[in-house]
DSSP file (Angstrom, degrees, kcal/mol; ACC not computed):
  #  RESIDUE AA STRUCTURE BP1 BP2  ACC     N-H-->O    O-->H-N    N-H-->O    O-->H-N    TCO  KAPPA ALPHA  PHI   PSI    X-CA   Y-CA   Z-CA
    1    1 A X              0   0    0      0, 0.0     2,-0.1     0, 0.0    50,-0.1   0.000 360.0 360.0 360.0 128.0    0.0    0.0    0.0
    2    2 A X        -     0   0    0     48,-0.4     2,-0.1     1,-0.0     0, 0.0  -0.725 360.0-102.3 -99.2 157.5    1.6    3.5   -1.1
    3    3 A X        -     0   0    0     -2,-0.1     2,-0.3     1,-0.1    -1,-0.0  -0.239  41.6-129.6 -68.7 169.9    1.5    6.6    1.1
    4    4 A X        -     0   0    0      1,-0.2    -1,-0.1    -2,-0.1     2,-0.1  -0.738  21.7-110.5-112.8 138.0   -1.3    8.7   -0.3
    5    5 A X     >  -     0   0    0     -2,-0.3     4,-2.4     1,-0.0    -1,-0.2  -0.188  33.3-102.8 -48.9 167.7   -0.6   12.8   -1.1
    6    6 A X  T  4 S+     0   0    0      2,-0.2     4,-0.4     1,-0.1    -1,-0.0   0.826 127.7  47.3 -63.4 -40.4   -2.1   15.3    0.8
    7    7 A X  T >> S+     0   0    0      2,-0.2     4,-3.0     1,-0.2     3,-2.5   0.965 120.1  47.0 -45.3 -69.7   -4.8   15.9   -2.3
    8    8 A X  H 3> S+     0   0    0      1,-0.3     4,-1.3     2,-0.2    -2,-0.2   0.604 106.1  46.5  -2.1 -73.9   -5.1   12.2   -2.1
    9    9 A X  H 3X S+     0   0    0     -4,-2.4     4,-0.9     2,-0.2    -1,-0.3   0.677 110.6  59.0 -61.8 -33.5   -5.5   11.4    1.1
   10   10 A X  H <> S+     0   0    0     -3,-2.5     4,-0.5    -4,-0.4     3,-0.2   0.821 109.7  48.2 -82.7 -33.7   -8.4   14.7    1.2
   11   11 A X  H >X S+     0   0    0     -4,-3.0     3,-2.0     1,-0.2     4,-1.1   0.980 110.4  49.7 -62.6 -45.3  -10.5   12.8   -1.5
   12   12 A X  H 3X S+     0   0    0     -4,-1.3     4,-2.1     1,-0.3    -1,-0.2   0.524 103.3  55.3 -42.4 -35.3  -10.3    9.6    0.3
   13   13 A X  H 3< S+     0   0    0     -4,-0.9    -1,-0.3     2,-0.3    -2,-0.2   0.324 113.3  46.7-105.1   4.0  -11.4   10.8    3.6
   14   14 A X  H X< S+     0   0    0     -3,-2.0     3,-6.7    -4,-0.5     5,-0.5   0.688 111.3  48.9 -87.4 -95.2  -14.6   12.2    1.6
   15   15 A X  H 3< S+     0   0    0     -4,-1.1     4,-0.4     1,-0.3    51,-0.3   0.468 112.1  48.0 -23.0 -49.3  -15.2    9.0   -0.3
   16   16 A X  T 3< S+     0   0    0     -4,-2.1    -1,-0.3     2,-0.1    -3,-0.1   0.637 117.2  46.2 -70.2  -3.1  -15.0    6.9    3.1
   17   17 A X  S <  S+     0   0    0     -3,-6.7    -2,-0.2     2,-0.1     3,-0.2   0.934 126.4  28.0 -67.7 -78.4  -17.5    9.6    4.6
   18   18 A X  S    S-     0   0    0      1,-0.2     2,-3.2    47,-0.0    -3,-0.1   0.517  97.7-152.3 -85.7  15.1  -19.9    9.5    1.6
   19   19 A X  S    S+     0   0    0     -5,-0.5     2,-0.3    -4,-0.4    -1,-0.2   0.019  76.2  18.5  39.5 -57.1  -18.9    5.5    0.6
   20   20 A X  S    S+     0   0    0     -2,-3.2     2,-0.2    -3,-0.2    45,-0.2  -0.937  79.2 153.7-144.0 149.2  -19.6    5.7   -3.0
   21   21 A X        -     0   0    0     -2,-0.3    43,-2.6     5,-0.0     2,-0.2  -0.817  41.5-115.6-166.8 155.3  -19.8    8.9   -5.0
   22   22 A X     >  -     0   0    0     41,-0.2     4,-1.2    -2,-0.2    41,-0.1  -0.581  49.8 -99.8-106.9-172.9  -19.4   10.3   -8.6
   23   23 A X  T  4 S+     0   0    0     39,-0.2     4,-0.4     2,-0.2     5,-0.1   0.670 119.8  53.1 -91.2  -7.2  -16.5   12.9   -8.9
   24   24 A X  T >> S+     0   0    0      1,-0.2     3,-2.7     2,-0.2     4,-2.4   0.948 104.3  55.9 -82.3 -50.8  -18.9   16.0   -8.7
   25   25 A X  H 3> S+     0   0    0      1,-0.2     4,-0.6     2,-0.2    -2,-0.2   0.697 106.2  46.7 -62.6 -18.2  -20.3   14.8   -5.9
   26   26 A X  H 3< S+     0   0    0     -4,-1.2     4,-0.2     2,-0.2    -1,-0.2   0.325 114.1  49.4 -89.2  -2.1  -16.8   14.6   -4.1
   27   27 A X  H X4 S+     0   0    0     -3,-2.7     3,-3.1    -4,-0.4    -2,-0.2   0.875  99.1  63.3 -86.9 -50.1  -15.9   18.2   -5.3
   28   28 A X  H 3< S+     0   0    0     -4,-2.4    -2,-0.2     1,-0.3    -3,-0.1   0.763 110.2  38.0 -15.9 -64.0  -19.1   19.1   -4.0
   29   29 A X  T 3< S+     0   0    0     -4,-0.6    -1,-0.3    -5,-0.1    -2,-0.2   0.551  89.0 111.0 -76.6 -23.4  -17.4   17.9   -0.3
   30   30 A X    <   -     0   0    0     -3,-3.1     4,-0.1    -4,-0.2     2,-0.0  -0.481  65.4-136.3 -78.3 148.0  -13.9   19.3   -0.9
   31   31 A X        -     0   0    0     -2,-0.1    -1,-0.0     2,-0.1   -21,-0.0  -0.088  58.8  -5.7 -35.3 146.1  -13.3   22.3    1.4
   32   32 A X  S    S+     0   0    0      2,-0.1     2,-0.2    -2,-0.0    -2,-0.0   0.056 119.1  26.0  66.4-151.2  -11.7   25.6    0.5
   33   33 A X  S    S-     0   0    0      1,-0.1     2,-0.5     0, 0.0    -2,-0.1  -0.444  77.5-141.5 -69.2 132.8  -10.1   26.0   -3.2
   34   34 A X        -     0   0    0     -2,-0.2    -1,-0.1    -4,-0.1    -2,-0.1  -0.866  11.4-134.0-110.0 109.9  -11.9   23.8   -5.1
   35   35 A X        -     0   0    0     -2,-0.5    -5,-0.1     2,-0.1    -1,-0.0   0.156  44.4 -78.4 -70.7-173.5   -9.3   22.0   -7.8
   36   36 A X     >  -     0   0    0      1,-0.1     4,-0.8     4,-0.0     5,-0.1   0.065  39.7-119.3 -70.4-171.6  -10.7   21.8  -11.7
   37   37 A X  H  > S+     0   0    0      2,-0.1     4,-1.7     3,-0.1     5,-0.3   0.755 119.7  52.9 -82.3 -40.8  -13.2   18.9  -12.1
   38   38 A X  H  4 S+     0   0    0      1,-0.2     4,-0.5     2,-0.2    -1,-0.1   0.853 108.4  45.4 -63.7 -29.5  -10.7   17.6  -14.6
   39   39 A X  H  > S+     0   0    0      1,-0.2     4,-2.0     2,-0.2    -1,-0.2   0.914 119.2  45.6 -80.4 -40.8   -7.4   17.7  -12.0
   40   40 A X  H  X S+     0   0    0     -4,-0.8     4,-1.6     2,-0.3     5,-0.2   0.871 109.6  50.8 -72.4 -19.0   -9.9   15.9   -9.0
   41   41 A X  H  X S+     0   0    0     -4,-1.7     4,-2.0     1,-0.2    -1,-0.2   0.824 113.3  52.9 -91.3 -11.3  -11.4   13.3  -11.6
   42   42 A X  H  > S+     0   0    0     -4,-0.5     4,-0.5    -5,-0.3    -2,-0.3   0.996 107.7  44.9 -55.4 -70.3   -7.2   12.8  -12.1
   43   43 A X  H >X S+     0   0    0     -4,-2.0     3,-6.8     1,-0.3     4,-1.6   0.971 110.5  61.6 -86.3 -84.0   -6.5   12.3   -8.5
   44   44 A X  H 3X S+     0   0    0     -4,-1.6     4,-1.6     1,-0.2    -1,-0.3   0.666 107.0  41.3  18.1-100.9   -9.5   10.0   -8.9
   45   45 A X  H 3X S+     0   0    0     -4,-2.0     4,-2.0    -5,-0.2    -2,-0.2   0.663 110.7  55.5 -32.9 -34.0   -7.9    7.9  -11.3
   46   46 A X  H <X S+     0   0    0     -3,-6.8     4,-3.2    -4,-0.5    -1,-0.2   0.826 108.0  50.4 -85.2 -41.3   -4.5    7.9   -9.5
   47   47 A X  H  <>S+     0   0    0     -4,-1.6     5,-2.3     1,-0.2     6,-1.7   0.791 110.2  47.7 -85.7   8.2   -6.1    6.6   -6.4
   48   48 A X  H ><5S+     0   0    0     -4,-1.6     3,-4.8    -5,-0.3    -2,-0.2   0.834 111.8  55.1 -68.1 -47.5   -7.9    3.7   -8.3
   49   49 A X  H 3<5S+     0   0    0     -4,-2.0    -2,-0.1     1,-0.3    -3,-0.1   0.989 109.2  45.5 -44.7 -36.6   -4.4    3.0  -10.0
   50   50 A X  T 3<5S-     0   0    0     -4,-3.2   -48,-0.4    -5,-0.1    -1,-0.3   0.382 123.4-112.0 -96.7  35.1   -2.8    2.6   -6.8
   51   51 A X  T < 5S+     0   0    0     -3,-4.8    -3,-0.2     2,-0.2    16,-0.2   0.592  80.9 112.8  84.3  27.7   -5.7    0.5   -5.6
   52   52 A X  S   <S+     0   0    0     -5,-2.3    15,-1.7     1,-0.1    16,-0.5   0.730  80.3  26.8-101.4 -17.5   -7.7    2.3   -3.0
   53   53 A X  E     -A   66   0A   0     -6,-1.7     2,-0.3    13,-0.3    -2,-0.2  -0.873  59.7-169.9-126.7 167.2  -10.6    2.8   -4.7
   54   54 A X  E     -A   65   0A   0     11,-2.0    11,-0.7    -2,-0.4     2,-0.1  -0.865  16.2-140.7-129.8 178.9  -12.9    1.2   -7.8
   55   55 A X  E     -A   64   0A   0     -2,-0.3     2,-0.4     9,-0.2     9,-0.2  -0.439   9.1-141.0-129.5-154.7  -15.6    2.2   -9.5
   56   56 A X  E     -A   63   0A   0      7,-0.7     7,-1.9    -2,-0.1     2,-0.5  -0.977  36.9-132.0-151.2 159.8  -19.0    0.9  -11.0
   57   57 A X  E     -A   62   0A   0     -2,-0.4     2,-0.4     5,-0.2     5,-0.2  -0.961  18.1-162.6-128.0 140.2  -19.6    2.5  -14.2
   58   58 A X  E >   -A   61   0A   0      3,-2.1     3,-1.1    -2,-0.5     2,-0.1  -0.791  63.9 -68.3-128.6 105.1  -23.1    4.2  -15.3
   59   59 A X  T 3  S-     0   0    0     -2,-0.4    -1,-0.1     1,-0.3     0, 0.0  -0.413 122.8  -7.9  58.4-130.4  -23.1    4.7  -19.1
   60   60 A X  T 3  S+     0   0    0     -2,-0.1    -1,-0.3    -3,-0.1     2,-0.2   0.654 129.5  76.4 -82.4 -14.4  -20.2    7.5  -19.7
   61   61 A X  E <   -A   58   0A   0     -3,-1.1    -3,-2.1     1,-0.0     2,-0.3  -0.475  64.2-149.2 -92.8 143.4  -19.9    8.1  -15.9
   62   62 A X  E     -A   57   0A   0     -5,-0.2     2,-0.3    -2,-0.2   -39,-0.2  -0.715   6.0-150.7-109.0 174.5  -18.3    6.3  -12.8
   63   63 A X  E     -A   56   0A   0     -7,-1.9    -7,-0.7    -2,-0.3   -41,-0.2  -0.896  21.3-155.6-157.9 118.2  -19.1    6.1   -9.1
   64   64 A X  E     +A   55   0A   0    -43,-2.6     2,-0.2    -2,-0.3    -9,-0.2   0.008  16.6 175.0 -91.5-171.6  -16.2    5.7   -7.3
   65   65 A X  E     -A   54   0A   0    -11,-0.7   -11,-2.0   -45,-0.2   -45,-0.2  -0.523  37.6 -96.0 157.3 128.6  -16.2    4.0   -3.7
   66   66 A X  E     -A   53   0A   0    -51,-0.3   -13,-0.3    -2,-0.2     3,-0.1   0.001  24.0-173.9 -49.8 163.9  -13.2    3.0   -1.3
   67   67 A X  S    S+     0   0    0    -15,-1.7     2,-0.5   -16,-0.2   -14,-0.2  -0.119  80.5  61.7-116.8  30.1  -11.6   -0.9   -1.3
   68   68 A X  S    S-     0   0    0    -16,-0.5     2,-0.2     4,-0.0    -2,-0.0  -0.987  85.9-138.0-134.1 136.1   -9.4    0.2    1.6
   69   69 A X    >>> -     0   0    0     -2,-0.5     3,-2.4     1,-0.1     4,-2.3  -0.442  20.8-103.6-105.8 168.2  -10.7    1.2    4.5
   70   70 A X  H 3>5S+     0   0    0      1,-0.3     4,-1.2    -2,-0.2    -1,-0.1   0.850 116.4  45.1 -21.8 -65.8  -10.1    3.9    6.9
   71   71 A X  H 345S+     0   0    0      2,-0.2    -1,-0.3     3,-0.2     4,-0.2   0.128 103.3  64.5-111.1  51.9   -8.6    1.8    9.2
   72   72 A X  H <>5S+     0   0    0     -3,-2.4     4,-0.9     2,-0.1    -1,-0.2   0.805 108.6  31.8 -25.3-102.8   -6.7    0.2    7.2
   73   73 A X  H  X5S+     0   0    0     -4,-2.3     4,-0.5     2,-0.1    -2,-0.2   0.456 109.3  73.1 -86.6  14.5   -4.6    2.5    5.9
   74   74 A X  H >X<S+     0   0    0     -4,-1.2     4,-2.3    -5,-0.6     3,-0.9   0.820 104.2  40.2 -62.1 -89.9   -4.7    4.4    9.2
   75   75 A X  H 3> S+     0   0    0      1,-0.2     4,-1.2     2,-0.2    -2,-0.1   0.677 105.4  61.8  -6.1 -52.8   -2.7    1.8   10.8
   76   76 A X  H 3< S+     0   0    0     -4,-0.9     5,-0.3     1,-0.2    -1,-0.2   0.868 118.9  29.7 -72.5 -35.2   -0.2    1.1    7.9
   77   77 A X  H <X S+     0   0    0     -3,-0.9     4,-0.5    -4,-0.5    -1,-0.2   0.560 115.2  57.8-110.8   1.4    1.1    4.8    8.2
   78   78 A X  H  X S+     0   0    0     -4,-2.3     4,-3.0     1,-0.2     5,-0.4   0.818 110.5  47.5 -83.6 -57.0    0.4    5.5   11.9
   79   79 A X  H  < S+     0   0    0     -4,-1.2    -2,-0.2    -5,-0.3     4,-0.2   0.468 118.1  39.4 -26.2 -17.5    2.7    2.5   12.5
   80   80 A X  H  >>S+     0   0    0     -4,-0.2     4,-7.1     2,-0.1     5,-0.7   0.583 113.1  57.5 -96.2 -36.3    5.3    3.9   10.1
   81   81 A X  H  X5S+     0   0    0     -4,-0.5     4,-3.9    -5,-0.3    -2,-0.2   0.985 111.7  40.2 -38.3 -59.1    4.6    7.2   11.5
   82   82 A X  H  X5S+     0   0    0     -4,-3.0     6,-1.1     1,-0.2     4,-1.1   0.890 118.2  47.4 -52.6 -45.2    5.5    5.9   15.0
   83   83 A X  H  45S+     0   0    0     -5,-0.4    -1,-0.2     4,-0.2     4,-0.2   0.831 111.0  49.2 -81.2 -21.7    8.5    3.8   13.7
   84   84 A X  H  <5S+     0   0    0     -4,-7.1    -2,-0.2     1,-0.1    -1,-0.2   0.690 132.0  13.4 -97.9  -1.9   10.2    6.6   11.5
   85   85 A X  H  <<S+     0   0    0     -4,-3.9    -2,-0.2    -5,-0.7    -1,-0.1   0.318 132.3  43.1-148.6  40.1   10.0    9.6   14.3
   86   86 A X  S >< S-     0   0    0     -4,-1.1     3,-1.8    -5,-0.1     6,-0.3   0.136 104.8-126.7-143.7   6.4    9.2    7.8   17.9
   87   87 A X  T 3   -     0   0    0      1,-0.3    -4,-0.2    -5,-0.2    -5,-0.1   0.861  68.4 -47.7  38.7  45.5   11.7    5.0   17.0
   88   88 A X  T 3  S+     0   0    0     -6,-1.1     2,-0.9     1,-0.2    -1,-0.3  -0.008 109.4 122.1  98.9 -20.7    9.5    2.5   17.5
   89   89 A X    X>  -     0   0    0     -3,-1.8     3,-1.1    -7,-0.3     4,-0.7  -0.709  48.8-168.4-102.5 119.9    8.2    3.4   20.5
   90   90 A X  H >> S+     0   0    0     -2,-0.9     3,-3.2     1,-0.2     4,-1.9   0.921  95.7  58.3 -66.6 -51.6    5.0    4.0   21.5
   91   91 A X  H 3> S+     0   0    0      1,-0.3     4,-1.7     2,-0.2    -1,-0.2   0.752 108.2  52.0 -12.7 -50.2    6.6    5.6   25.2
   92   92 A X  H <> S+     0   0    0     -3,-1.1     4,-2.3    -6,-0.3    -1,-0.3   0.724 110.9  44.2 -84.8 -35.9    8.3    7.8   23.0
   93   93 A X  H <X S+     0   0    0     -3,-3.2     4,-2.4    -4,-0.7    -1,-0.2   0.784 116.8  43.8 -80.6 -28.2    5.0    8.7   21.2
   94   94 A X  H  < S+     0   0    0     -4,-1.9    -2,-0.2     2,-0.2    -1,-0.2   0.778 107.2  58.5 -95.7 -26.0    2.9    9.2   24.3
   95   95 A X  H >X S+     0   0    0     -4,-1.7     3,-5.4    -5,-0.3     4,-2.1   0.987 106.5  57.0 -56.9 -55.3    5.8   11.1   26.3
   96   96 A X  H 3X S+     0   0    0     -4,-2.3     4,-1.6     1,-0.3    -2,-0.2   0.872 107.1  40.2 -46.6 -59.0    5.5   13.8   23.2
   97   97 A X  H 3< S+     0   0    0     -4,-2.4     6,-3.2     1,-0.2     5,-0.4   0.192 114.7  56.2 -96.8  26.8    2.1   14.7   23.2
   98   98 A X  H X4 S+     0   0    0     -3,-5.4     3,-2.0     4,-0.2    -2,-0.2   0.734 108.0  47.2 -94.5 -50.0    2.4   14.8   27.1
   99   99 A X  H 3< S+     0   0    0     -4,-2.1     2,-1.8     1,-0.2    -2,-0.2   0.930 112.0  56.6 -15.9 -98.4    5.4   17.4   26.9
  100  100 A X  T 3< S-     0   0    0     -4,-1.6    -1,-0.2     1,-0.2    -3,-0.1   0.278 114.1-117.0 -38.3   7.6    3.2   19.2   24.5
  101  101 A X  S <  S+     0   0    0     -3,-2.0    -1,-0.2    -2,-1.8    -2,-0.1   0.793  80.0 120.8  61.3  23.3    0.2   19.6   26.8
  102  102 A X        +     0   0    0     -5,-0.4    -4,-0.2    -6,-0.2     2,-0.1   0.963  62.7  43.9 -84.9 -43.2   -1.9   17.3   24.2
  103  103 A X  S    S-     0   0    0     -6,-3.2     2,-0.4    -9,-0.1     3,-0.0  -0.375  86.8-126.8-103.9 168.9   -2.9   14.8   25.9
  104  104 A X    >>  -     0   0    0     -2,-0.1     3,-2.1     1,-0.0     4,-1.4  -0.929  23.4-114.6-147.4 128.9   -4.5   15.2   29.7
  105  105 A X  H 3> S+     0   0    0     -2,-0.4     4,-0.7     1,-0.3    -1,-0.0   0.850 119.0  51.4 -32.2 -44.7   -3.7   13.4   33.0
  106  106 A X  H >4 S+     0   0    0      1,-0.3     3,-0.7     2,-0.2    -1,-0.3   0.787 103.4  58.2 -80.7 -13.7   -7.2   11.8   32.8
  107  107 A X  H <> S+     0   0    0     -3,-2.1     4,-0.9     2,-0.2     3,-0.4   0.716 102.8  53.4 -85.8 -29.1   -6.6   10.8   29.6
  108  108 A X  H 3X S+     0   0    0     -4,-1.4     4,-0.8     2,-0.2    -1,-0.2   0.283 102.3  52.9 -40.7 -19.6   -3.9    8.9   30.5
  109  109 A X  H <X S+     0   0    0     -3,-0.7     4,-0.7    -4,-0.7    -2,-0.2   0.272 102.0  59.5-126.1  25.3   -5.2    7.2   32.8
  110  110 A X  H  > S+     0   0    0     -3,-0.4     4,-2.7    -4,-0.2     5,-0.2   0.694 103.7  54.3 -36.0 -80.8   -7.9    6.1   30.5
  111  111 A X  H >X S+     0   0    0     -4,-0.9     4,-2.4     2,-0.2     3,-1.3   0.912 110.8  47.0 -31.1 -64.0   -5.2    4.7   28.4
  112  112 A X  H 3X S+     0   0    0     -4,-0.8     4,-1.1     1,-0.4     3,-0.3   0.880 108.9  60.0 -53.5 -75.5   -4.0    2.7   31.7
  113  113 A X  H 3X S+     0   0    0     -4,-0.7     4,-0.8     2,-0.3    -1,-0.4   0.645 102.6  41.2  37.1 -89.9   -7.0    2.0   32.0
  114  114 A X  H <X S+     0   0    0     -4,-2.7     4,-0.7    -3,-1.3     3,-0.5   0.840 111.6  60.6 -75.2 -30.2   -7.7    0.1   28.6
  115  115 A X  H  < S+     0   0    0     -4,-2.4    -2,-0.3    -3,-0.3     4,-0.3   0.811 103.5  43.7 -81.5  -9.8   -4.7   -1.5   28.9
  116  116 A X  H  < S+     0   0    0     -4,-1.1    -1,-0.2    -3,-0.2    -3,-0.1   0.478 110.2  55.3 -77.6  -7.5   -5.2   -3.4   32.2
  117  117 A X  H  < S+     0   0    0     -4,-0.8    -1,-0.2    -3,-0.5    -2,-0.2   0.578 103.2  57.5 -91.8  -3.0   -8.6   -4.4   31.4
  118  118 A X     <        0   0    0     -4,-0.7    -2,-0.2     1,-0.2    -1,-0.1   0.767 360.0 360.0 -88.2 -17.0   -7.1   -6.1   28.1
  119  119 A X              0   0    0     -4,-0.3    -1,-0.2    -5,-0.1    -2,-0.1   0.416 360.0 360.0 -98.9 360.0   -4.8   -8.2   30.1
């Protein structure tokens, strides 16, 4: 599974919102500047080539709709995420966004939490 662009990645996270969709309807959803019809029904295309999505076809038209799911490729790339700038470590991961004020005493112990009931 290849990492996804940013473009990429913003179509994808419509299309597992709307599950299957023609390409107007997914411009419809993009946010902000809204690329040509022709460049999004590109990106389209690129993510069927690299296999996250297929389509059904009606007459001259498609209707696209993921075959990878969310978490899916959530996984593959948090898990790379983790391994190429926490060195593997989850410790590593959970120290940072305590350091950074992200994450919340109670929320930690949440965590703690789910992990003693799993065991």
């Amino acid at each position: 599974m290849q990492k996804l662009t940013n473009k990429e990645e913003e179509v994808m996270k419509i299309l597992w919102e709307l599950k299957k969709a023609f390409v107007k309807e997914i411009l419809e959803e993009i946010q902000g500047e809204k690329p040509h019809y022709n460049t999004l029904s590109t990106i389209v295309r690129n993510l069927q080539e690299k296999g996250f999505v297929d389509h059904e076809t009606f007459g001259n038209t498609h209707r696209y709709f993921p075959v990878v799911s969310k978490e899916q490729y959530r996984k593959k790339y948090v898990n790379a995420a983790i391994a190429d700038y926490y060195n593997d470590s989850f410790k590593s991961l959970v120290s940072h966004f305590a350091q950074e004020e992200k994450i919340s005493i109670a929320e930690l112990k949440e965590i703690i939490d789910l992990i003693e009931k799993k065991k």
